[in-house]
C-alpha positions as CSV (number, residue, x, y, z in Angstrom):
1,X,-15.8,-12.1,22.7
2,X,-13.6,-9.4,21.4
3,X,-10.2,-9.2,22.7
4,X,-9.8,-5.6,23.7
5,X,-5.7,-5.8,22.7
6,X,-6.7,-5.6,19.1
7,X,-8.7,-2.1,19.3
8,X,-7.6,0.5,17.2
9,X,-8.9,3.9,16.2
10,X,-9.2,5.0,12.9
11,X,-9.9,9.2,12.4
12,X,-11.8,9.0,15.4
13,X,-14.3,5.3,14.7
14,X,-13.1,2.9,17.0
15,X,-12.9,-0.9,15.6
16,X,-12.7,-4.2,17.6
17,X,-9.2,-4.8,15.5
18,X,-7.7,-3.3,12.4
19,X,-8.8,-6.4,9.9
20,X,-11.0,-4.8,7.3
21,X,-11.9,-7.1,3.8
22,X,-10.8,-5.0,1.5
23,X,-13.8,-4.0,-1.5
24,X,-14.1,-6.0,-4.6
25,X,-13.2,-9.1,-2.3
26,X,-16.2,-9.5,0.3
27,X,-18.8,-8.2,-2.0
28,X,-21.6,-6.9,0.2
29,X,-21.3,-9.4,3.2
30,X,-23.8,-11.3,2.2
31,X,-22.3,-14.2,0.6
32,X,-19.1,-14.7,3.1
33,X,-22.1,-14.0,6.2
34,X,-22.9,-17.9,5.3
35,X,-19.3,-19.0,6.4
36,X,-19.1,-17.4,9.7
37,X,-19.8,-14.8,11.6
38,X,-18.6,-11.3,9.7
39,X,-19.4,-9.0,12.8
40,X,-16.3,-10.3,14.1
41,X,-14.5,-8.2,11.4
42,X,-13.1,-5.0,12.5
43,X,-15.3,-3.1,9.2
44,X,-15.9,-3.6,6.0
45,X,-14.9,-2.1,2.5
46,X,-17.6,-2.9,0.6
47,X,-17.9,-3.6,-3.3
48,X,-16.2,-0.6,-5.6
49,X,-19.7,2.2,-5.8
50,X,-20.0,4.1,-8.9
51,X,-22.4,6.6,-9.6
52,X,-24.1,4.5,-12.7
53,X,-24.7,0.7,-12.7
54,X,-22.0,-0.9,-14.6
55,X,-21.7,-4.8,-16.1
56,X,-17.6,-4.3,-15.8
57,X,-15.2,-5.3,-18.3
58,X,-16.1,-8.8,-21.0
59,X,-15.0,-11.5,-19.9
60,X,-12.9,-13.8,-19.0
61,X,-11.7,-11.5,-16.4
62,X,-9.3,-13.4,-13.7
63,X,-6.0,-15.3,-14.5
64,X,-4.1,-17.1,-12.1
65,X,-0.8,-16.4,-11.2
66,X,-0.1,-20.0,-8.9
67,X,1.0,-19.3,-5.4
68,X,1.9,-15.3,-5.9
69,X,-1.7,-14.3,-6.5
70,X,-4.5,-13.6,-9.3
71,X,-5.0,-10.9,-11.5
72,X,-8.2,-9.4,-12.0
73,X,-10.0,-6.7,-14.5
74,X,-13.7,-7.1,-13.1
75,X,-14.2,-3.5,-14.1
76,X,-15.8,-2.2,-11.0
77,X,-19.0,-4.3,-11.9
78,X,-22.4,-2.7,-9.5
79,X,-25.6,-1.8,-9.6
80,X,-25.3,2.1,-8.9
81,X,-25.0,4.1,-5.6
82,X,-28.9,4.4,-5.4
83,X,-29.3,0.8,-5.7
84,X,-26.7,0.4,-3.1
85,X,-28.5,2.4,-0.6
86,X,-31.6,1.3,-1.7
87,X,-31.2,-2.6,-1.9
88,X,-27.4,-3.4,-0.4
89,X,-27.0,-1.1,2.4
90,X,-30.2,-2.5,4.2
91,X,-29.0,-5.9,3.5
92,X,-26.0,-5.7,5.0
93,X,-27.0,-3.9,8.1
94,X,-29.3,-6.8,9.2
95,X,-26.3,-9.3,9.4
96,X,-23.0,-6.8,10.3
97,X,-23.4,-4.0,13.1
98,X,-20.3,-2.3,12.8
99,X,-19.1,0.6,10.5
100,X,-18.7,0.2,7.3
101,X,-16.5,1.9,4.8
102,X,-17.8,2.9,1.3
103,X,-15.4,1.9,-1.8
104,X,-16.7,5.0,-4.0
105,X,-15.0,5.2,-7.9
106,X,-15.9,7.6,-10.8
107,X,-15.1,8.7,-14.1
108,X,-15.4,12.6,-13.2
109,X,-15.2,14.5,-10.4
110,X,-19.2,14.9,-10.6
111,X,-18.7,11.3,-9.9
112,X,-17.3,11.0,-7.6
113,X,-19.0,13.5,-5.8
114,X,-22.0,12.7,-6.5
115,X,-21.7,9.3,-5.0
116,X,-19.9,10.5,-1.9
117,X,-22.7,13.2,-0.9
118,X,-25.5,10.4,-1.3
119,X,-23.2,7.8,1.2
120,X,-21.9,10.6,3.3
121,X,-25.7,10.5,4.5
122,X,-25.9,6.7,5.2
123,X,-25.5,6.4,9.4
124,X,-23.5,3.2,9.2
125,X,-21.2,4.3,6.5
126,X,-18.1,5.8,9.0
127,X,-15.4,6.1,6.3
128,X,-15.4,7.0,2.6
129,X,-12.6,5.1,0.8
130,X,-12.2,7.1,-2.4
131,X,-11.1,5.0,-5.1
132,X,-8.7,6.9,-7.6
133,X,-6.7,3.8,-8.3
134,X,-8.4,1.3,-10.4
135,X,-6.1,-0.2,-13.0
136,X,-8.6,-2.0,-14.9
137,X,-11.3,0.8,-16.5
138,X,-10.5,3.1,-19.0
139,X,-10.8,6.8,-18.8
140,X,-11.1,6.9,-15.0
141,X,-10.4,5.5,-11.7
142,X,-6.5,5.0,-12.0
143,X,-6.1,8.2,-14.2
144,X,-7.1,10.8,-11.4
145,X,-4.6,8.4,-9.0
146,X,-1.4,9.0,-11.5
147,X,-1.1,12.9,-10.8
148,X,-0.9,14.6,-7.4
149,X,-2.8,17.3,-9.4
150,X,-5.8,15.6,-10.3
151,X,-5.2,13.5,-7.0
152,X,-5.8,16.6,-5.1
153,X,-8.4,18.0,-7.0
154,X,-10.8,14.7,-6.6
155,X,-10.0,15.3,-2.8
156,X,-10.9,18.8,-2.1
157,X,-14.0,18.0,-4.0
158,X,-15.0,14.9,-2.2
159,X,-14.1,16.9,0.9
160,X,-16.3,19.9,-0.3
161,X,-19.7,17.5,-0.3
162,X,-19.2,15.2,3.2
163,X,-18.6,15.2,6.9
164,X,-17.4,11.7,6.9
165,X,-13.1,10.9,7.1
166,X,-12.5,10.2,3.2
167,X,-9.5,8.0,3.0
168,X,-7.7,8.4,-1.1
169,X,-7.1,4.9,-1.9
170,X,-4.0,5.7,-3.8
171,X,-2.3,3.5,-6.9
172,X,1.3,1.7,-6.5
173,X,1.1,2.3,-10.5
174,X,3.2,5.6,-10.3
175,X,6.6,6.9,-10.2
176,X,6.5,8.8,-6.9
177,X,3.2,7.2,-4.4
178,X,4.8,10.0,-1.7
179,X,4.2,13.0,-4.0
180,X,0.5,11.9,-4.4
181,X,0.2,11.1,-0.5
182,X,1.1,14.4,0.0
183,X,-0.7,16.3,-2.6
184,X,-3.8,14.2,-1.1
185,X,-2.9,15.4,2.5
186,X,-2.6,18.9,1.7
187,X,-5.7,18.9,-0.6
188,X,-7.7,18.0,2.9
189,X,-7.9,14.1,3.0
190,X,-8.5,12.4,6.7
191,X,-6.4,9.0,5.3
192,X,-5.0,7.3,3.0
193,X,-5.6,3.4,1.9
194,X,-2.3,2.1,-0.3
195,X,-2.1,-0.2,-2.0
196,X,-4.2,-0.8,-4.9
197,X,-3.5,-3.6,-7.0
198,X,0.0,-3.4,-9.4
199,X,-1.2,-3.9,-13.6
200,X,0.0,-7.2,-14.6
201,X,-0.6,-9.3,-17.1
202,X,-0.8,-13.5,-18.3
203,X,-1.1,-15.0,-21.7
204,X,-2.3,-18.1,-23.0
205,X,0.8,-19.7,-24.7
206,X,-1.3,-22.4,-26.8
207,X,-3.6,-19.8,-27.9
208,X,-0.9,-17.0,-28.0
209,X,-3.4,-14.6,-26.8
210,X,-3.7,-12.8,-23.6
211,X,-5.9,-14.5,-21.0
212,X,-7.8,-11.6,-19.4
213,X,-10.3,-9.8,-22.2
214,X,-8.9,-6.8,-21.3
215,X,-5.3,-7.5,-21.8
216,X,-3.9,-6.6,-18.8
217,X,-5.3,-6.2,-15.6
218,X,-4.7,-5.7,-11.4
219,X,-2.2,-7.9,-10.1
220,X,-3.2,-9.1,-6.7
221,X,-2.0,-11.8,-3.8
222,X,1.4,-12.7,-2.0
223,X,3.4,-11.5,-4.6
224,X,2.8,-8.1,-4.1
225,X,3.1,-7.8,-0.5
226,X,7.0,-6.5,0.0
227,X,6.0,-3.9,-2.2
228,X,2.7,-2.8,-0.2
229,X,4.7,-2.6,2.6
230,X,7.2,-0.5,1.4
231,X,4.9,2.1,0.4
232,X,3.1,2.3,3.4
233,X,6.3,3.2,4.5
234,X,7.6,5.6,2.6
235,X,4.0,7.0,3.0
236,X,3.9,6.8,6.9
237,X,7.3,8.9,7.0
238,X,6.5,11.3,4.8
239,X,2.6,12.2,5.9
240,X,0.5,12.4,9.0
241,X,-2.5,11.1,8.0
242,X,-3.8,7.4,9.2
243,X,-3.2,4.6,6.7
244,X,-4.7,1.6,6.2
245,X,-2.4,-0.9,4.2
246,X,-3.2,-3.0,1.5
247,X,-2.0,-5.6,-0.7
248,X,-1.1,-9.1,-0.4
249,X,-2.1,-9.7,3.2
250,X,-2.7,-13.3,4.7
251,X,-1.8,-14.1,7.5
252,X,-1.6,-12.3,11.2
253,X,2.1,-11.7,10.7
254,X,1.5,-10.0,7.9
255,X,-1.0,-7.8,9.5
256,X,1.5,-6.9,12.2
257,X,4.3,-6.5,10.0
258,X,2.0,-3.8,8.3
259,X,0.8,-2.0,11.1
260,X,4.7,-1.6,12.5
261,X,5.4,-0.1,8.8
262,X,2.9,2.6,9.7
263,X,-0.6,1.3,8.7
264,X,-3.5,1.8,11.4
265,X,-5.2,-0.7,10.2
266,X,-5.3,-3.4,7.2
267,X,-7.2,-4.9,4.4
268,X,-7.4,-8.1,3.6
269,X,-7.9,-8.4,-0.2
270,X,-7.2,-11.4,-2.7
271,X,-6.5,-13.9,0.3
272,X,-10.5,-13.7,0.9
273,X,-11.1,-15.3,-2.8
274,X,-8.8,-18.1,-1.8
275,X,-9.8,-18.9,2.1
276,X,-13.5,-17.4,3.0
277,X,-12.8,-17.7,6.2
278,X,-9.0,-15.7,5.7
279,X,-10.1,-12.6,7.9
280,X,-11.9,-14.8,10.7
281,X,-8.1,-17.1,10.9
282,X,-6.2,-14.0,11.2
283,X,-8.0,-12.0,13.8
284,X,-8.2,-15.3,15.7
285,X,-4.3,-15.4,15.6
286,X,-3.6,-11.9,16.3
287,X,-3.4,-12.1,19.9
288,X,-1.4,-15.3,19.4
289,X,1.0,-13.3,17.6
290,X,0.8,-10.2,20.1
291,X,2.2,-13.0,22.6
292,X,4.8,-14.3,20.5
293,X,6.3,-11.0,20.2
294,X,5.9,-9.4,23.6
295,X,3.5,-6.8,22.6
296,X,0.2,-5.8,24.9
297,X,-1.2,-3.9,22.9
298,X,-1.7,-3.7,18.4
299,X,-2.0,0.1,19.2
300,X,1.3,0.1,20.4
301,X,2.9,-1.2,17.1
302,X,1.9,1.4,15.0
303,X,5.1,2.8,13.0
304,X,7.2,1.8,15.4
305,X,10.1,0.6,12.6
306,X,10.2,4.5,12.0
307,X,10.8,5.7,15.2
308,X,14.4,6.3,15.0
């Protein structure tokens, strides 16, 4: 049974708890549906949606980095928004009942909104997490999340095609992550989903070549989590809009500590890749946690570090 202390509202869609997996990690449900349960989950981001089907990058494709995390360059690898309508969408609504929020990236603002309109129109898509923030595709994704100009204009366009909240999933990748927050707010967006992963890169010292096929790709896991959290942050204190934090969560303290820096609610990403069961262990220690530290309510820890 859901605990009603973890309830939060996100631009108006109310979730059981703020845990969300966060897209590229959970695929479409199906495959983590055979470990447990996944309508415990508050929602789900599901897989990265472009408009055409796309293999992704050659492989290999995912170096280790030990105990601070993995880096991936997947290359937003899907069959298409149609087929996700068509084939996906259908398939996940027989096993998860709750809202769902659509990953959407492009190469073009037709792109992307071209995508959008078509999942605008699905009933259990709630939220449309734009994707301007990939680091590992060239000529797109990332690029349009490096500028508060073409941040903006990818947002009033998205904006100008749906009647869903579009959250900008925004890049740590840039010298200023509060001037494109802010361009994104005042260009129309209902929230904002920071961060994306950071570009790293491994090589392979006996073959002196870089591991990944694509040189370099997004740096994901513990590691990256201090600097998450201080861009939600900066973000919360500098914007309005809702935010849903990202980057190197794994645990329920981690959740917590995100949602006092500001973030409404939180996506579980690489940990999910480790542990299948990551999101089910830390929404069954969140009201553990809450205990701990003397809180009723999640709610009620929203931003509070910047209420002074």
């Amino acid at each position: 049974m859901a605990d009603n202390r973890l309830e939060i509202t996100l631009s108006g869609v109310r979730l059981d708890n703020p845990v969300i997996p966060a897209s590229g990690t959970f695929g479409f449900g199906q495959e983590m549906a055979e470990a447990y349960d996944i309508n415990c989950l508050g929602s789900l981001s599901f897989k990265g949606t472009t408009r055409e089907a796309r293999y992704g990058n050659p492989l290999p494709r995912i170096a280790e980095c030990g105990s601070y995390g993995m880096i991936n360059a997947v290359g937003l690898q899907n069959p298409g928004v149609e087929k996700v309508i068509e084939h996906e969408l259908p398939e996940l609504r027989r096993i998860f009942r709750k809202p769902i929020v659509a990953n959407i990236s492009g190469f073009s603002i037709e792109d992307y909104q071209y995508a959008c309109a078509l999942l605008d129109k699905e009933e259990q898509v709630e939220i449309l997490e734009v994707n301007i923030s990939c680091p590992n595709v060239h000529n797109g994704g990332m690029a349009f999340g490096t500028s508060p100009e073409a941040a903006a204009e990818v947002t009033r366009a998205v904006k100008a095609v749906t009647t869903k909240p579009v959250y900008m999933k925004l890049s740590p990748n840039v010298t200023d992550i509060v001037a494109i927050a802010k361009a994104c707010e005042e260009a129309g967006a209902d929230g904002l989903c920071l961060i994306n992963t950071m570009l790293g890169m491994r090589i392979d010292i006996r073959r002196k070549k870089p591991i990944i096929a694509n040189r370099y790709g997004g740096y994901s896991g513990p590691g990256i989590f201090p600097i998450a959290l201080r861009m939600v942050n900066q973000v919360a204190r500098a914007t309005k809009l809702p935010i849903i934090g990202c980057g190197g969560v794994g645990t329920a303290e981690d959740v917590v500590e995100m949602m006092m820096a500001g973030a409404t609610a939180v996506e579980v990403g690489a940990a999910n890749l480790v542990n299948p069961t990551a999101c089910k262990d830390i929404i069954d220690a969140l009201p553990r946690v809450l205990d701990e530290i003397g809180v009723e309510r999640l709610e009620d820890i929203i931003g509070v570090v910047n209420k002074d």
